[in-house]
N, C-alpha and C positions, 0 to 999 in steps of 0.2 A: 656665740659661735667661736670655735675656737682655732687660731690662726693655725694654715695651712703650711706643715716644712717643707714644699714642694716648691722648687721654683715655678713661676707663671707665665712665664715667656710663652709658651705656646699658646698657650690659650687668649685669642682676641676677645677681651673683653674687660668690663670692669668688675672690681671685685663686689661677689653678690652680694645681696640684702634682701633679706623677706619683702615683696612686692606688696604694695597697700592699693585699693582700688583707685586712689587719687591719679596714679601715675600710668593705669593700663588701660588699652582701647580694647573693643570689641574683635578686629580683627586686625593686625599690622599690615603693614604695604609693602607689597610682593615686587624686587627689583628686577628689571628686565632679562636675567640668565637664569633666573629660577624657574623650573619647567612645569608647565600649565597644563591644568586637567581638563578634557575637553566637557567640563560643564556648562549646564544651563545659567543663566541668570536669577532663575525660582530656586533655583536646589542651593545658589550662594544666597541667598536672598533668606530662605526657610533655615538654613544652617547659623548664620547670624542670629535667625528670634529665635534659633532653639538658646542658644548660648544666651543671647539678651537675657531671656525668659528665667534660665536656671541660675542666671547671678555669674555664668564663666566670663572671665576677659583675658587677654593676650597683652605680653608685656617684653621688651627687646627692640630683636631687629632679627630682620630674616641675612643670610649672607648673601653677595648678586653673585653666586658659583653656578654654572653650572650642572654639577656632578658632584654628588655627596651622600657620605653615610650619615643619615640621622639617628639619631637615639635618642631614647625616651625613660624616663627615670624621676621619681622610683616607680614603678610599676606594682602595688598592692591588690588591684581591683581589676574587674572584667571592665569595669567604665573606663578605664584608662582608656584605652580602645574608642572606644565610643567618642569620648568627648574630643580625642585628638581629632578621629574622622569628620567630624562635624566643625572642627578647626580648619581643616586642611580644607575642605570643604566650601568653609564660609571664604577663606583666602583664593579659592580655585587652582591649589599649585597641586602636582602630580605627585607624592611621595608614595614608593612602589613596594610590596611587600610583600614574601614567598608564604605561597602557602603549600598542602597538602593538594598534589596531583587528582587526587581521587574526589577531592570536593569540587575541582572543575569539569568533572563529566557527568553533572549533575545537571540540564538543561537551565533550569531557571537560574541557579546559586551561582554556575557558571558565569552568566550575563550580568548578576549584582555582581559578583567579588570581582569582576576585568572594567565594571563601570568605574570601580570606587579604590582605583589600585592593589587588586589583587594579580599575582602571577604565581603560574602553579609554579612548583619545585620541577629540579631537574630529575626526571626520572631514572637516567642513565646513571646505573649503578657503578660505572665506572670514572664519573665525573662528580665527584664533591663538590660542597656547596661552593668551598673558593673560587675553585676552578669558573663554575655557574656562574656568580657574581661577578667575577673580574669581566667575563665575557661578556654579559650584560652593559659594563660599565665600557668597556672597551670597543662596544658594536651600536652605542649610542651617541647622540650629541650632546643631549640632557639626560640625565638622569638621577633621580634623590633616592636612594634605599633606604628602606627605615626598617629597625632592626631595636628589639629590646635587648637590653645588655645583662640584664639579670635571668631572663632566660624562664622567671615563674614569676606569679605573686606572691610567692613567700618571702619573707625577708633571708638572702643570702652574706655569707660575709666573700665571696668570690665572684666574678662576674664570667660571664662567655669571654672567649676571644674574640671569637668570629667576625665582631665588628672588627675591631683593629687588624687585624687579618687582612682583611677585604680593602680597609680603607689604604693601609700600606703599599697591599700589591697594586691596587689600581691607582694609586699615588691620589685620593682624593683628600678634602678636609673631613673632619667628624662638627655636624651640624647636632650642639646640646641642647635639647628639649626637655623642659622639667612640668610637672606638673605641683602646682601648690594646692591643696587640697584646703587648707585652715582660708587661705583667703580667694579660693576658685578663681586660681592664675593658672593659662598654660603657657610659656614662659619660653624665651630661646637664648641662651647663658651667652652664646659665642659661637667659635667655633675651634676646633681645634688643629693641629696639624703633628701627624704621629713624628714619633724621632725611630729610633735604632733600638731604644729602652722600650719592651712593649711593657713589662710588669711596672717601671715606672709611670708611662705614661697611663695606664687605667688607673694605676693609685693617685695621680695626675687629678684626671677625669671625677672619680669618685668623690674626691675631696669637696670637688663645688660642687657637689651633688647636695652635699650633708646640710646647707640650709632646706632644703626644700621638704616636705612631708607630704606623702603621699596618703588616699584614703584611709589606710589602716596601718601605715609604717613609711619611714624615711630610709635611706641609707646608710646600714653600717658603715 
């Protein structure tokens, strides 16, 4: 791996190292200001022996914020998705994510995607996503957003803003989520807290991105 010219100050954490199963648990322990998904005990319960089952484990520490942008990274695969959900899941914490309006007026798909933290988009074509966002963050006590920063699965050399954006206006930290694919970690780096520099801070962000490999690609 090859050293980071970036200062590290922001970033709480220590500096990464490819995760080996000796050192990760099944799910980590959720601190008391991280906001809770109003599940069952069978659905945390069945989410653990999917994960047991398939070889995934969790490795970090959650941060006790209330209110944060998560990010997930690298994003290769439609499983990224999957295996988070069944993450988030087995831990029972609430992390919220926008979808398309028109997949919630779907009666059933409705009821799954608001059981399993989905919210539509704002449809008010005069209110952008920031706008959305902030106000979300700002009309709630808790809330975790989670937001992919690459924006596909293809391997990009640029990322979205949108996170940093969001996280700025609403003055929240950026909670780093990685997936390790070679040893079936999903992984929480730190967390971050934006400056004034937003292009440095993603170039920041992305750097500890570059140990991790995702199912079909890492980050540029």
């Amino acid at each position: 791996m090859r050293a980071s010219p970036f200062a590290m100050e922001r970033i709480t954490m220590a500096a990464p190292q490819p995760p080996s199963a000796d050192d990760a648990d099944i799910v980590l322990r959720v601190p008391v200001q991280v906001p809770r998904a109003m599940t069952h005990a069978w659905e945390r319960r069945f989410s653990r022996s999917i994960l047991h089952t398939f070889g995934w484990s969790m490795r970090g520490e959650l941060p006790d914020v209330p209110k944060a942008i998560v990010i997930g990274a690298p994003h290769s695969s439609n499983w990224d998705g999957i295996w988070v959900y069944f993450a988030a899941t087995a831990m029972g914490i609430d992390i919220r994510i926008l979808g398309k309006p028109v997949l919630f007026k779907i009666p059933v798909l409705n009821f799954i995607l608001r059981r399993y933290g989905g919210m539509p988009a704002d449809d008010n074509s005069g209110r952008n996503m920031l706008e959305h966002a902030t106000a979300l963050f700002r009309d709630a006590d808790r809330f975790w957003f989670g937001i992919a920063p690459e924006g596909t699965r293809r391997q990009v050399l640029r990322w979205k803003i949108g996170f940093w954006k969001i996280a700025k206006q609403a003055n929240v930290p950026i909670v780093l989520v990685y997936l390790h694919y070679p040893d079936k970690v999903i992984g929480v780096a730190g967390t971050f807290t934006p400056t004034d520099d937003m292009r440095g801070d993603i170039e920041r962000i992305r750097e500890m991105y570059r140990p991790w490999q995702g199912k079909h690609h890492g980050v540029e």
